[in-house]
C-alpha positions in Angstrom: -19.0 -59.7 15.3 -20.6 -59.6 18.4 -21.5 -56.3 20.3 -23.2 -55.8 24.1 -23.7 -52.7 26.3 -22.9 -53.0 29.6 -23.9 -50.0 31.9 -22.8 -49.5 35.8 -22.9 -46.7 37.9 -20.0 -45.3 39.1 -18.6 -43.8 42.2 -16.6 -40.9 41.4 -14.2 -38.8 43.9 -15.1 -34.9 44.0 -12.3 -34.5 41.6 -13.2 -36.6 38.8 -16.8 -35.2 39.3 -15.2 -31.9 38.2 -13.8 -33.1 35.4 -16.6 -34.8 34.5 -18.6 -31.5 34.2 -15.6 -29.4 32.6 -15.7 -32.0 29.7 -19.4 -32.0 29.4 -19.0 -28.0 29.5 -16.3 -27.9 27.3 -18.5 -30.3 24.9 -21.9 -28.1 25.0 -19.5 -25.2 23.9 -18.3 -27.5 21.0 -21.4 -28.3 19.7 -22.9 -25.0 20.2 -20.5 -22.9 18.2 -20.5 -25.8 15.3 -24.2 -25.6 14.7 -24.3 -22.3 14.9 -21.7 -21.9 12.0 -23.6 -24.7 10.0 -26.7 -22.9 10.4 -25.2 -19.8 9.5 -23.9 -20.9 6.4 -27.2 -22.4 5.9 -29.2 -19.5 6.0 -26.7 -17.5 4.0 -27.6 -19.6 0.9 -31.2 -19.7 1.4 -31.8 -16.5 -0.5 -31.8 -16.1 -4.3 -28.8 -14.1 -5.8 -30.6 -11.7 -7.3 -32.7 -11.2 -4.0 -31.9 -10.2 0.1 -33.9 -11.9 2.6 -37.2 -9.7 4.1 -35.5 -10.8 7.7 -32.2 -10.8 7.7 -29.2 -11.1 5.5 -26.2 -13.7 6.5 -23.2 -12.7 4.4 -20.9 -14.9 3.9 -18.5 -15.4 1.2 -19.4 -17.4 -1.5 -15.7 -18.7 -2.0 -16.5 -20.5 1.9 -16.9 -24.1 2.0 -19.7 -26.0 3.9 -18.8 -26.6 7.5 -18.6 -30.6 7.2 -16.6 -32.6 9.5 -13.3 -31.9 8.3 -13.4 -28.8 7.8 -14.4 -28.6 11.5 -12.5 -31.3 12.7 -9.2 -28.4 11.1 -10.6 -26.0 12.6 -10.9 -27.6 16.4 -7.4 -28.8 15.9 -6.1 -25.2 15.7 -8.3 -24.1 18.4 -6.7 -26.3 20.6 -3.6 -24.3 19.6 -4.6 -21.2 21.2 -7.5 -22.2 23.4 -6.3 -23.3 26.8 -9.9 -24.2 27.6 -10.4 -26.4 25.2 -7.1 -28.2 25.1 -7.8 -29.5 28.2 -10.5 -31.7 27.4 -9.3 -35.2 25.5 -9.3 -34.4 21.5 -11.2 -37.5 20.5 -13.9 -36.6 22.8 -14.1 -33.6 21.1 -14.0 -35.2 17.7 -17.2 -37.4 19.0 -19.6 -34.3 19.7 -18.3 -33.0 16.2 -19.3 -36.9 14.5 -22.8 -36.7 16.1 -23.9 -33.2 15.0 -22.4 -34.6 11.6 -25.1 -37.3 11.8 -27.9 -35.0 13.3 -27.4 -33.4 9.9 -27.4 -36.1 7.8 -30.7 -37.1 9.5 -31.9 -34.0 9.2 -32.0 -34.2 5.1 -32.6 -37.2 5.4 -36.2 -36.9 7.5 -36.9 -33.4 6.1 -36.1 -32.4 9.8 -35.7 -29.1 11.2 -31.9 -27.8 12.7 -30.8 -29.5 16.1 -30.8 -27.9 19.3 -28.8 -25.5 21.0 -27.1 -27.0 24.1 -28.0 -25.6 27.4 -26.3 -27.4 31.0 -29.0 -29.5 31.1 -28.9 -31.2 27.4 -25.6 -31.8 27.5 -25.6 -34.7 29.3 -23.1 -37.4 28.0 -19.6 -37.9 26.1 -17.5 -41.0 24.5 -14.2 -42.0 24.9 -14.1 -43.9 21.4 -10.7 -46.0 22.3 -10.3 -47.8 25.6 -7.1 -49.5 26.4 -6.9 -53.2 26.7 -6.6 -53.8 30.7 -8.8 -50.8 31.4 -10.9 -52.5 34.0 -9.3 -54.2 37.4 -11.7 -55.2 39.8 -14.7 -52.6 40.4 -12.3 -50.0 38.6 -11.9 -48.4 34.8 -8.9 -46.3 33.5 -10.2 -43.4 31.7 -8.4 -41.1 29.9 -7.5 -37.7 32.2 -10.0 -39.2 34.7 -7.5 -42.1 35.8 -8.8 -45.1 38.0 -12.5 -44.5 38.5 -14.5 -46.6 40.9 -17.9 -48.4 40.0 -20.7 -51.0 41.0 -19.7 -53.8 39.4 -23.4 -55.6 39.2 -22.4 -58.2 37.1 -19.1 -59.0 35.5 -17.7 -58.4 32.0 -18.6 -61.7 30.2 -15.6 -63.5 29.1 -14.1 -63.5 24.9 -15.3 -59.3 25.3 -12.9 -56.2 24.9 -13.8 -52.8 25.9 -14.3 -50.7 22.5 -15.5 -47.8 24.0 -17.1 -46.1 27.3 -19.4 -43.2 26.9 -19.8 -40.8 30.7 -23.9 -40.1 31.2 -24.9 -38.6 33.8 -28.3 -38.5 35.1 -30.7 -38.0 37.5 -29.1 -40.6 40.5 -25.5 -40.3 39.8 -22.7 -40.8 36.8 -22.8 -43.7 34.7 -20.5 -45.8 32.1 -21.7 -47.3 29.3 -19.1 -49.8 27.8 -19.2 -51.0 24.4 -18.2 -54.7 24.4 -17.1 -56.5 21.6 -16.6 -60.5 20.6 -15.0 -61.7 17.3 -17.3 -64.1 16.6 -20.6 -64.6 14.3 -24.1 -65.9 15.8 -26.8 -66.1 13.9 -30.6 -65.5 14.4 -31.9 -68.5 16.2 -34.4 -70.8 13.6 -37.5 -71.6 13.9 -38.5 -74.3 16.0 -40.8 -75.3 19.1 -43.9 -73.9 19.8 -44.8 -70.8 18.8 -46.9 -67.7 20.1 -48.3 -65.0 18.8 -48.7 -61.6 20.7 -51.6 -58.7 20.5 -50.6 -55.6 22.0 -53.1 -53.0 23.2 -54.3 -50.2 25.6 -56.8 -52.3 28.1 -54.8 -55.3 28.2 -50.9 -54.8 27.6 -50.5 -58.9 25.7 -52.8 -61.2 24.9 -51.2 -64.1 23.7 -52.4 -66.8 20.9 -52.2 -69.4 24.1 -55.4 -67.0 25.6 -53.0 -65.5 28.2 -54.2 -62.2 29.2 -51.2 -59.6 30.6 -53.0 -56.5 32.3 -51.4 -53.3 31.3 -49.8 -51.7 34.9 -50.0 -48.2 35.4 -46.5 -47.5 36.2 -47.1 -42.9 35.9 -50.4 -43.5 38.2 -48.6 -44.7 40.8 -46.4 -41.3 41.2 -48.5 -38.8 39.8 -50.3 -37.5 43.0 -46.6 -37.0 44.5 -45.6 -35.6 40.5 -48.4 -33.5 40.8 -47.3 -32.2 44.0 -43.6 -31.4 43.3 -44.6 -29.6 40.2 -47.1 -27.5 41.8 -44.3 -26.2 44.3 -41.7 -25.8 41.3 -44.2 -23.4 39.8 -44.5 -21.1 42.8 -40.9 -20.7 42.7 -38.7 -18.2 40.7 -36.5 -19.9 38.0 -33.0 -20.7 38.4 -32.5 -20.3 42.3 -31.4 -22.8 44.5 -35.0 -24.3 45.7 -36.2 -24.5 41.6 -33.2 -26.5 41.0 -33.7 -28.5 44.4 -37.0 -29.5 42.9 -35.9 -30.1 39.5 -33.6 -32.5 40.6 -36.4 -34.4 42.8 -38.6 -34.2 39.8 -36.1 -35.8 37.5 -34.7 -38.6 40.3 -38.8 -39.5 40.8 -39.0 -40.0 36.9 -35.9 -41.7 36.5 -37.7 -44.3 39.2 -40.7 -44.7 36.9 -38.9 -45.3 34.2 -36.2 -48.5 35.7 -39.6 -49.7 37.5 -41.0 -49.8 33.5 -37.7 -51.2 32.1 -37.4 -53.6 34.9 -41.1 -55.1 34.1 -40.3 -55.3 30.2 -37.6 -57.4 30.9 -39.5 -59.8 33.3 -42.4 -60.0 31.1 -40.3 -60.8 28.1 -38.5 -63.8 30.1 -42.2 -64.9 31.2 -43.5 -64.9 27.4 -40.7 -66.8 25.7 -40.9 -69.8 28.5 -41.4 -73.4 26.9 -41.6 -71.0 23.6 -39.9 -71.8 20.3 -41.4 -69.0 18.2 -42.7 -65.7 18.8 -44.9 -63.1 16.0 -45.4 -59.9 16.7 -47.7 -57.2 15.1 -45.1 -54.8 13.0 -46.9 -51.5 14.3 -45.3 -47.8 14.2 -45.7 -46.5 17.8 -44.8 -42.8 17.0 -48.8 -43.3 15.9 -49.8 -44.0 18.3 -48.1 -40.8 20.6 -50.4 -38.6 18.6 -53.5 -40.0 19.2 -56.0 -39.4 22.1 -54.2 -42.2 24.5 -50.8 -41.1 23.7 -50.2 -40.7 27.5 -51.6 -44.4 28.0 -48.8 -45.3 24.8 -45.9 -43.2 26.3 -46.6 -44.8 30.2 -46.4 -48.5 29.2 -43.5 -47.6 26.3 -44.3 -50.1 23.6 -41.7 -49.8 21.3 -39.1 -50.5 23.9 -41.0 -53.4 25.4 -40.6 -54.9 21.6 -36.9 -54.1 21.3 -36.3 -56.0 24.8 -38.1 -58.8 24.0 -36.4 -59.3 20.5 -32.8 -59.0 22.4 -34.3 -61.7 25.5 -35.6 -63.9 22.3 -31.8 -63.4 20.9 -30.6 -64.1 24.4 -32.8 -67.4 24.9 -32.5 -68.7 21.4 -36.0 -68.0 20.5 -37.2 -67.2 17.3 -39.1 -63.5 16.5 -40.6 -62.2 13.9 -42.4 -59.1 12.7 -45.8 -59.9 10.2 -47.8 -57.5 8.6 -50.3 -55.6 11.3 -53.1 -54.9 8.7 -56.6 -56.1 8.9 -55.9 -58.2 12.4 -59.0 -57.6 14.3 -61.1 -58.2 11.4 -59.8 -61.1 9.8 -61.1 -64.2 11.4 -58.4 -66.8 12.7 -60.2 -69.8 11.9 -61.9 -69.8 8.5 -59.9 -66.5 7.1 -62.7 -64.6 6.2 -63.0 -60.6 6.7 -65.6 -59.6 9.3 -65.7 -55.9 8.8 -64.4 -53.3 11.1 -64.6 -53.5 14.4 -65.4 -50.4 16.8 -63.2 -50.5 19.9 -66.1 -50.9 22.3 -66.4 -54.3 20.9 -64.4 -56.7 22.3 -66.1 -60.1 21.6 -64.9 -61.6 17.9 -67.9 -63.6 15.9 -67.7 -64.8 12.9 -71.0 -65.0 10.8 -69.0 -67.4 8.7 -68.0 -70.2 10.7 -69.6 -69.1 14.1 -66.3 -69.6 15.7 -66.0 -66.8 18.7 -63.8 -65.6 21.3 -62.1 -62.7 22.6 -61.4 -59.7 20.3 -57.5 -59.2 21.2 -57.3 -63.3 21.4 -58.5 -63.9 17.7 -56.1 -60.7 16.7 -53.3 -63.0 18.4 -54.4 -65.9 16.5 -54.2 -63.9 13.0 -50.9 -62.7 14.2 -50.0 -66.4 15.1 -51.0 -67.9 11.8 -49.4 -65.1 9.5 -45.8 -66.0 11.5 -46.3 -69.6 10.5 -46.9 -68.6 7.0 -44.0 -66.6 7.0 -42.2 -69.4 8.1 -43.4 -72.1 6.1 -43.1 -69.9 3.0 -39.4 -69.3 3.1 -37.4 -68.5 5.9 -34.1 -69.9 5.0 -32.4 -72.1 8.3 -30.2 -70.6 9.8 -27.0 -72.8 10.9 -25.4 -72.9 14.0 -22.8 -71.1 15.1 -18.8 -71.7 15.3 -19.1 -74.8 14.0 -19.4 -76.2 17.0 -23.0 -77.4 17.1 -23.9 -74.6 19.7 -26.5 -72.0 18.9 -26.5 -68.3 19.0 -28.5 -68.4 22.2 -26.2 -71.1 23.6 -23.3 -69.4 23.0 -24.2 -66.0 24.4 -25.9 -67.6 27.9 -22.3 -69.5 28.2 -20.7 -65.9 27.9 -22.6 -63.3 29.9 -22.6 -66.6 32.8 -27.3 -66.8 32.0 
Protein backbone atom coordinates (compact mmCIF):
# COMPACT_ATOMS: atom_id res chain seq x y z
CA UNK A 1 0.00 0.00 0.00
CA UNK A 2 1.13 3.09 -1.32
CA UNK A 3 0.30 6.62 0.20
CA UNK A 4 1.23 10.34 -1.20
CA UNK A 5 0.21 13.87 -0.19
CA UNK A 6 -0.68 16.05 -2.61
CA UNK A 7 -1.31 19.82 -1.54
CA UNK A 8 -2.83 22.76 -3.91
CA UNK A 9 -4.15 25.83 -3.10
CA UNK A 10 -7.46 26.60 -3.68
CA UNK A 11 -9.54 29.39 -4.96
CA UNK A 12 -12.62 29.56 -2.94
CA UNK A 13 -15.85 31.87 -3.58
CA UNK A 14 -16.82 34.25 -0.57
CA UNK A 15 -19.33 31.64 0.37
CA UNK A 16 -17.34 28.61 0.76
CA UNK A 17 -14.76 30.98 2.60
CA UNK A 18 -17.55 31.26 5.19
CA UNK A 19 -18.03 28.00 5.62
CA UNK A 20 -14.73 27.30 5.74
CA UNK A 21 -14.37 29.48 8.96
CA UNK A 22 -17.79 28.32 10.52
CA UNK A 23 -16.36 24.72 10.44
CA UNK A 24 -13.09 25.68 11.77
CA UNK A 25 -15.20 27.68 14.51
CA UNK A 26 -17.41 25.18 15.08
CA UNK A 27 -14.25 22.74 15.46
CA UNK A 28 -12.22 25.09 18.07
CA UNK A 29 -15.56 24.97 20.12
CA UNK A 30 -15.32 21.05 19.88
CA UNK A 31 -12.08 20.61 21.05
CA UNK A 32 -12.26 23.24 23.55
CA UNK A 33 -15.17 21.96 25.58
CA UNK A 34 -13.61 18.12 25.23
CA UNK A 35 -10.38 18.99 26.84
CA UNK A 36 -11.78 20.92 29.17
CA UNK A 37 -14.00 17.94 30.44
CA UNK A 38 -10.95 15.58 30.27
CA UNK A 39 -8.97 17.83 32.25
CA UNK A 40 -11.67 18.26 34.61
CA UNK A 41 -12.08 14.81 35.29
CA UNK A 42 -8.36 14.71 35.47
CA UNK A 43 -7.91 16.94 38.18
CA UNK A 44 -10.82 15.63 40.11
CA UNK A 45 -8.85 12.42 40.73
CA UNK A 46 -5.67 13.85 41.42
CA UNK A 47 -6.36 14.24 45.16
CA UNK A 48 -6.24 11.51 47.74
CA UNK A 49 -9.64 10.37 49.20
CA UNK A 50 -8.99 11.00 52.46
CA UNK A 51 -7.58 14.54 51.40
CA UNK A 52 -9.14 18.05 49.36
CA UNK A 53 -6.73 19.80 47.19
CA UNK A 54 -4.88 23.18 48.93
CA UNK A 55 -6.26 24.90 45.43
CA UNK A 56 -9.18 23.80 44.36
CA UNK A 57 -11.55 20.97 44.62
CA UNK A 58 -13.19 19.44 41.21
CA UNK A 59 -16.11 17.28 42.35
CA UNK A 60 -17.18 14.98 40.25
CA UNK A 61 -18.86 11.86 40.86
CA UNK A 62 -16.95 8.91 41.28
CA UNK A 63 -19.67 6.58 39.49
CA UNK A 64 -18.50 9.10 36.05
CA UNK A 65 -16.53 7.36 33.51
CA UNK A 66 -13.40 8.83 31.82
CA UNK A 67 -14.19 11.00 28.86
CA UNK A 68 -12.53 8.64 26.12
CA UNK A 69 -13.64 8.78 22.59
CA UNK A 70 -16.82 7.07 22.87
CA UNK A 71 -18.03 8.33 25.45
CA UNK A 72 -17.54 11.73 23.69
CA UNK A 73 -18.14 10.67 20.35
CA UNK A 74 -22.26 9.76 22.48
CA UNK A 75 -22.18 12.72 23.70
CA UNK A 76 -21.49 14.98 20.28
CA UNK A 77 -24.10 12.79 18.70
CA UNK A 78 -26.81 14.10 21.05
CA UNK A 79 -25.53 17.49 20.90
CA UNK A 80 -26.16 17.57 17.38
CA UNK A 81 -29.80 16.80 18.53
CA UNK A 82 -30.42 19.97 20.17
CA UNK A 83 -27.54 22.12 18.99
CA UNK A 84 -28.41 23.91 15.72
CA UNK A 85 -24.88 25.23 15.65
CA UNK A 86 -23.16 22.35 15.64
CA UNK A 87 -25.30 20.21 13.42
CA UNK A 88 -24.43 22.24 10.82
CA UNK A 89 -20.97 21.32 10.44
CA UNK A 90 -20.35 17.61 8.70
CA UNK A 91 -20.41 14.94 11.73
CA UNK A 92 -17.23 13.11 10.60
CA UNK A 93 -15.36 16.27 10.78
CA UNK A 94 -16.35 16.58 14.01
CA UNK A 95 -15.54 13.01 14.95
CA UNK A 96 -11.78 14.01 13.52
CA UNK A 97 -11.05 16.91 16.07
CA UNK A 98 -12.48 14.41 18.75
CA UNK A 99 -9.79 11.32 17.23
CA UNK A 100 -6.88 13.93 17.47
CA UNK A 101 -7.32 15.20 21.01
CA UNK A 102 -7.78 11.32 21.66
CA UNK A 103 -4.22 10.97 20.34
CA UNK A 104 -2.82 14.21 22.01
CA UNK A 105 -3.66 12.26 25.07
CA UNK A 106 -2.29 9.18 24.36
CA UNK A 107 0.92 11.05 23.64
CA UNK A 108 0.70 12.85 26.39
CA UNK A 109 1.21 9.52 28.81
CA UNK A 110 3.03 8.39 26.69
CA UNK A 111 5.88 11.40 26.65
CA UNK A 112 5.14 12.40 30.32
CA UNK A 113 3.62 15.54 28.49
CA UNK A 114 1.67 18.23 29.96
CA UNK A 115 -2.35 18.81 28.87
CA UNK A 116 -2.88 20.22 25.19
CA UNK A 117 -3.80 23.58 24.40
CA UNK A 118 -6.79 25.53 24.51
CA UNK A 119 -7.97 26.64 21.04
CA UNK A 120 -8.07 30.28 20.28
CA UNK A 121 -9.00 31.63 16.28
CA UNK A 122 -5.72 31.46 15.44
CA UNK A 123 -4.71 27.68 16.47
CA UNK A 124 -7.43 26.31 14.91
CA UNK A 125 -6.33 26.29 11.75
CA UNK A 126 -7.18 22.97 9.79
CA UNK A 127 -9.97 20.11 9.55
CA UNK A 128 -10.35 16.51 7.64
CA UNK A 129 -12.91 15.21 5.56
CA UNK A 130 -11.91 11.43 6.31
CA UNK A 131 -14.06 9.94 3.22
CA UNK A 132 -13.88 11.46 -0.27
CA UNK A 133 -16.09 10.21 -3.00
CA UNK A 134 -14.62 8.46 -5.89
CA UNK A 135 -14.96 11.22 -8.88
CA UNK A 136 -14.37 13.98 -6.40
CA UNK A 137 -11.97 15.83 -8.63
CA UNK A 138 -12.95 17.09 -12.46
CA UNK A 139 -10.57 19.28 -13.90
CA UNK A 140 -9.05 22.05 -11.47
CA UNK A 141 -12.26 21.26 -9.17
CA UNK A 142 -12.95 18.95 -5.79
CA UNK A 143 -16.44 18.04 -4.44
CA UNK A 144 -16.38 18.54 -0.77
CA UNK A 145 -18.91 17.79 1.43
CA UNK A 146 -21.43 21.05 2.21
CA UNK A 147 -18.70 23.05 0.39
CA UNK A 148 -19.78 21.57 -3.22
CA UNK A 149 -17.42 22.20 -6.26
CA UNK A 150 -14.44 24.11 -5.07
CA UNK A 151 -11.93 25.52 -7.41
CA UNK A 152 -8.00 25.03 -7.13
CA UNK A 153 -4.49 25.38 -8.79
CA UNK A 154 -3.94 22.30 -10.22
CA UNK A 155 0.15 22.46 -10.26
CA UNK A 156 0.52 19.15 -11.19
CA UNK A 157 -1.84 16.33 -11.80
CA UNK A 158 -3.11 13.42 -9.63
CA UNK A 159 -0.70 10.62 -10.62
CA UNK A 160 -2.50 7.77 -12.24
CA UNK A 161 -3.51 4.04 -10.15
CA UNK A 162 -4.30 6.86 -6.95
CA UNK A 163 -7.87 7.45 -5.20
CA UNK A 164 -8.58 10.29 -2.99
CA UNK A 165 -8.81 8.87 0.69
CA UNK A 166 -9.15 11.95 2.34
CA UNK A 167 -8.69 15.97 2.08
CA UNK A 168 -7.87 17.96 5.10
CA UNK A 169 -8.87 22.30 4.66
CA UNK A 170 -5.58 24.43 6.14
CA UNK A 171 -5.57 27.57 5.93
CA UNK A 172 -2.73 29.76 6.25
CA UNK A 173 -0.98 32.69 5.85
CA UNK A 174 -1.43 33.15 1.69
CA UNK A 175 -4.79 31.60 1.18
CA UNK A 176 -6.79 28.00 1.85
CA UNK A 177 -5.27 24.91 0.99
CA UNK A 178 -6.16 20.99 0.39
CA UNK A 179 -4.18 18.36 1.33
CA UNK A 180 -5.34 15.08 -0.40
CA UNK A 181 -4.41 11.75 0.86
CA UNK A 182 -3.71 9.54 -2.13
CA UNK A 183 -3.65 6.08 -2.08
CA UNK A 184 -2.24 3.00 -4.49
CA UNK A 185 -2.88 -0.79 -3.94
CA UNK A 186 0.31 -1.82 -4.54
CA UNK A 187 3.61 -2.79 -2.55
CA UNK A 188 7.22 -1.15 -3.34
CA UNK A 189 9.92 -1.90 -1.46
CA UNK A 190 12.94 0.10 -0.12
CA UNK A 191 15.31 0.36 -3.04
CA UNK A 192 18.71 -2.02 -2.41
CA UNK A 193 21.89 -1.17 -2.18
CA UNK A 194 23.80 -0.67 -5.16
CA UNK A 195 26.04 2.06 -7.06
CA UNK A 196 28.12 4.37 -5.50
CA UNK A 197 27.63 5.50 -2.37
CA UNK A 198 28.07 8.86 -0.28
CA UNK A 199 28.20 9.63 2.95
CA UNK A 200 26.96 13.07 4.37
CA UNK A 201 28.28 15.32 7.50
CA UNK A 202 25.89 17.85 8.58
CA UNK A 203 26.84 20.89 10.48
CA UNK A 204 26.48 24.70 11.40
CA UNK A 205 29.45 26.42 9.12
CA UNK A 206 28.95 24.22 6.24
CA UNK A 207 25.34 22.76 5.75
CA UNK A 208 26.89 18.98 3.80
CA UNK A 209 30.02 17.90 3.39
CA UNK A 210 30.00 14.89 1.45
CA UNK A 211 32.49 11.76 1.58
CA UNK A 212 33.22 12.84 -2.27
CA UNK A 213 34.90 16.30 -0.56
CA UNK A 214 31.92 18.36 -1.76
CA UNK A 215 31.38 21.25 0.48
CA UNK A 216 27.42 22.68 0.59
CA UNK A 217 27.60 26.29 2.33
CA UNK A 218 24.77 26.63 4.76
CA UNK A 219 22.33 29.75 3.33
CA UNK A 220 20.97 32.11 5.61
CA UNK A 221 17.43 31.90 4.57
CA UNK A 222 16.02 34.31 8.30
CA UNK A 223 19.03 36.82 7.42
CA UNK A 224 17.77 37.64 4.41
CA UNK A 225 14.21 39.07 6.02
CA UNK A 226 15.12 39.84 9.32
CA UNK A 227 15.88 43.65 8.86
CA UNK A 228 12.24 43.96 7.20
CA UNK A 229 11.10 41.17 10.32
CA UNK A 230 12.60 43.44 12.56
CA UNK A 231 10.81 46.25 11.27
CA UNK A 232 7.22 44.95 11.15
CA UNK A 233 7.58 43.72 14.63
CA UNK A 234 8.78 46.89 15.93
CA UNK A 235 5.39 48.67 14.51
CA UNK A 236 3.15 45.67 15.85
CA UNK A 237 4.52 46.47 19.29
CA UNK A 238 3.49 50.18 19.20
CA UNK A 239 0.10 49.04 18.45
CA UNK A 240 -2.83 48.08 20.88
CA UNK A 241 -3.75 44.39 20.56
CA UNK A 242 -6.63 43.11 18.67
CA UNK A 243 -7.52 46.23 16.48
CA UNK A 244 -7.63 46.30 12.93
CA UNK A 245 -3.84 47.68 12.24
CA UNK A 246 -2.32 44.75 14.89
CA UNK A 247 -4.09 42.23 12.91
CA UNK A 248 -3.05 44.05 9.51
CA UNK A 249 0.45 43.41 10.70
CA UNK A 250 0.08 40.05 12.09
CA UNK A 251 -1.02 38.96 8.91
CA UNK A 252 2.16 40.58 7.06
CA UNK A 253 4.22 39.04 9.62
CA UNK A 254 2.91 35.57 9.10
CA UNK A 255 2.64 35.82 4.96
CA UNK A 256 6.73 37.13 5.25
CA UNK A 257 7.38 33.89 7.30
CA UNK A 258 5.37 31.67 5.40
CA UNK A 259 7.96 33.07 2.41
CA UNK A 260 11.01 31.95 4.39
CA UNK A 261 9.92 28.93 5.09
CA UNK A 262 8.76 27.60 0.97
CA UNK A 263 12.10 29.51 0.07
CA UNK A 264 13.75 26.72 2.87
CA UNK A 265 11.61 23.82 1.71
CA UNK A 266 12.16 24.70 -1.92
CA UNK A 267 16.17 24.48 -1.37
CA UNK A 268 15.88 21.12 0.61
CA UNK A 269 14.34 19.67 -2.18
CA UNK A 270 16.86 20.92 -4.80
CA UNK A 271 19.74 19.97 -2.75
CA UNK A 272 18.42 16.56 -2.12
CA UNK A 273 18.01 16.00 -6.07
CA UNK A 274 21.72 17.50 -6.39
CA UNK A 275 23.17 14.92 -3.69
CA UNK A 276 21.60 11.69 -4.91
CA UNK A 277 22.88 12.41 -8.76
CA UNK A 278 25.10 9.41 -10.27
CA UNK A 279 24.49 8.17 -6.40
CA UNK A 280 23.58 4.51 -5.48
CA UNK A 281 23.83 4.85 -1.77
CA UNK A 282 23.49 7.45 0.72
CA UNK A 283 24.53 7.28 4.97
CA UNK A 284 23.55 9.65 7.04
CA UNK A 285 24.49 10.59 10.70
CA UNK A 286 21.36 9.35 12.96
CA UNK A 287 21.41 12.67 15.14
CA UNK A 288 18.27 14.00 17.41
CA UNK A 289 17.78 17.61 16.26
CA UNK A 290 15.47 18.62 19.22
CA UNK A 291 19.29 18.79 20.72
CA UNK A 292 20.30 20.63 19.03
CA UNK A 293 17.19 23.56 19.47
CA UNK A 294 18.51 23.95 22.95
CA UNK A 295 21.82 24.68 22.62
CA UNK A 296 23.49 28.13 21.94
CA UNK A 297 22.95 28.00 17.91
CA UNK A 298 19.50 26.78 18.19
CA UNK A 299 18.52 29.82 15.96
CA UNK A 300 21.29 28.70 13.33
CA UNK A 301 19.47 24.86 13.84
CA UNK A 302 15.84 26.11 13.53
CA UNK A 303 16.84 28.55 10.20
CA UNK A 304 18.38 25.76 8.07
CA UNK A 305 15.58 23.02 9.65
CA UNK A 306 17.69 19.88 9.68
CA UNK A 307 15.38 17.37 10.48
CA UNK A 308 13.11 18.24 7.59
CA UNK A 309 16.07 18.46 5.16
CA UNK A 310 16.62 14.60 6.25
CA UNK A 311 13.01 13.59 5.89
CA UNK A 312 13.06 15.13 2.20
CA UNK A 313 15.94 13.60 1.17
CA UNK A 314 14.91 9.99 2.41
CA UNK A 315 11.38 10.49 0.38
CA UNK A 316 13.71 12.10 -3.02
CA UNK A 317 16.08 8.75 -2.29
CA UNK A 318 12.56 6.69 -2.24
CA UNK A 319 11.53 8.65 -5.26
CA UNK A 320 14.92 8.13 -7.34
CA UNK A 321 15.55 4.56 -6.22
CA UNK A 322 18.43 5.45 -4.07
CA UNK A 323 19.39 3.65 -1.13
CA UNK A 324 19.56 5.57 2.61
CA UNK A 325 20.47 4.72 5.59
CA UNK A 326 20.88 6.00 9.13
CA UNK A 327 24.37 4.75 11.13
CA UNK A 328 25.25 5.34 14.45
CA UNK A 329 26.47 9.25 14.97
CA UNK A 330 28.89 8.50 17.97
CA UNK A 331 32.51 9.22 18.01
CA UNK A 332 32.49 10.64 14.06
CA UNK A 333 34.83 13.50 14.33
CA UNK A 334 37.30 11.55 16.34
CA UNK A 335 37.52 8.39 14.78
CA UNK A 336 39.93 8.45 11.95
CA UNK A 337 38.52 7.22 8.37
CA UNK A 338 41.55 5.66 7.23
CA UNK A 339 43.33 3.48 9.84
CA UNK A 340 40.21 3.48 12.48
CA UNK A 341 41.94 4.72 15.34
CA UNK A 342 40.43 7.20 17.99
CA UNK A 343 42.07 10.70 17.94
CA UNK A 344 40.58 12.20 20.99
CA UNK A 345 38.10 14.94 21.08
CA UNK A 346 38.08 17.59 19.01
CA UNK A 347 37.24 21.30 20.02
CA UNK A 348 35.01 22.94 17.46
CA UNK A 349 37.58 25.61 16.55
CA UNK A 350 39.52 22.80 15.04
CA UNK A 351 38.59 22.05 11.77
CA UNK A 352 41.77 20.26 10.25
CA UNK A 353 41.65 16.20 11.06
CA UNK A 354 45.34 14.55 11.68
CA UNK A 355 45.95 11.51 12.58
CA UNK A 356 49.16 10.79 14.77
CA UNK A 357 48.64 7.24 13.64
CA UNK A 358 48.75 6.99 10.06
CA UNK A 359 49.48 10.79 9.34
CA UNK A 360 46.53 10.78 6.94
CA UNK A 361 44.80 14.43 7.11
CA UNK A 362 42.06 16.40 5.71
CA UNK A 363 39.19 18.37 6.43
CA UNK A 364 37.46 17.87 9.85
CA UNK A 365 33.72 17.63 8.52
CA UNK A 366 35.31 15.53 5.31
CA UNK A 367 36.94 12.66 7.53
CA UNK A 368 33.46 12.75 9.72
CA UNK A 369 31.81 11.97 6.13
CA UNK A 370 34.23 9.35 5.49
CA UNK A 371 33.45 7.57 9.05
CA UNK A 372 29.88 8.07 8.15
CA UNK A 373 30.60 6.54 4.71
CA UNK A 374 32.49 3.49 5.91
CA UNK A 375 29.96 2.68 8.85
CA UNK A 376 27.00 2.50 5.86
CA UNK A 377 29.17 0.08 4.01
CA UNK A 378 29.46 -2.01 7.09
CA UNK A 379 26.00 -1.85 7.63
CA UNK A 380 25.50 -3.04 4.38
CA UNK A 381 28.01 -5.63 4.02
CA UNK A 382 27.02 -7.06 7.34
CA UNK A 383 23.43 -7.83 6.63
CA UNK A 384 21.08 -5.85 4.91
CA UNK A 385 18.82 -8.49 3.42
CA UNK A 386 17.94 -7.52 -0.73
CA UNK A 387 15.24 -6.30 -1.22
CA UNK A 388 13.24 -7.63 -4.50
CA UNK A 389 11.58 -5.72 -6.90
CA UNK A 390 8.41 -4.82 -7.02
CA UNK A 391 5.08 -6.28 -8.92
CA UNK A 392 6.82 -8.88 -10.25
CA UNK A 393 7.48 -7.09 -13.00
CA UNK A 394 11.15 -6.44 -12.82
CA UNK A 395 10.54 -2.64 -12.13
CA UNK A 396 11.82 -1.04 -8.94
CA UNK A 397 10.16 0.88 -6.27
CA UNK A 398 11.70 4.05 -7.67
CA UNK A 399 10.74 2.98 -11.26
CA UNK A 400 7.51 2.46 -10.47
CA UNK A 401 6.67 5.67 -8.57
CA UNK A 402 8.59 8.13 -11.37
CA UNK A 403 6.25 6.19 -14.06
CA UNK A 404 3.24 7.29 -11.75
CA UNK A 405 3.61 10.80 -10.44
CA UNK A 406 4.82 11.42 -14.67
CA UNK A 407 9.15 12.25 -12.87
Amino acid sequence: MLNLSYEYKLKPSKFQVEQIEHTLDVCRSIWNFALLERIDWVRSRKSPVNACSIQQEYIISPETKYPNYNQQAKSLTLARKQNERIASVNAQVEQQVLRTLERAFADREKKKLGFPRFKNRNRMRSFVFPQMLNNCIQGNRIKLPQLGWVKFRQSRPIPDGFLVKQARIVRKATGYFVILSLQSDVDIPRPIPHGHPKGLDLGFILAVVTSDNESIPRPRFLNKYARELKRLQRRLKNKQKGSCGWRELQKRISRLHFKIACHRKDYHFKLSHHLVQDTGMIFVEDLDFKSWQRSFLSKSSADFAFGQFVNILEWVCFRTDTYFEKVDYRYTSQECPECGVMTGRKYLQERVHHCPECGFTTGRDHASALVVLKRGLDLVAVGQPVQEKASGDGRSGGEFIRLATNL
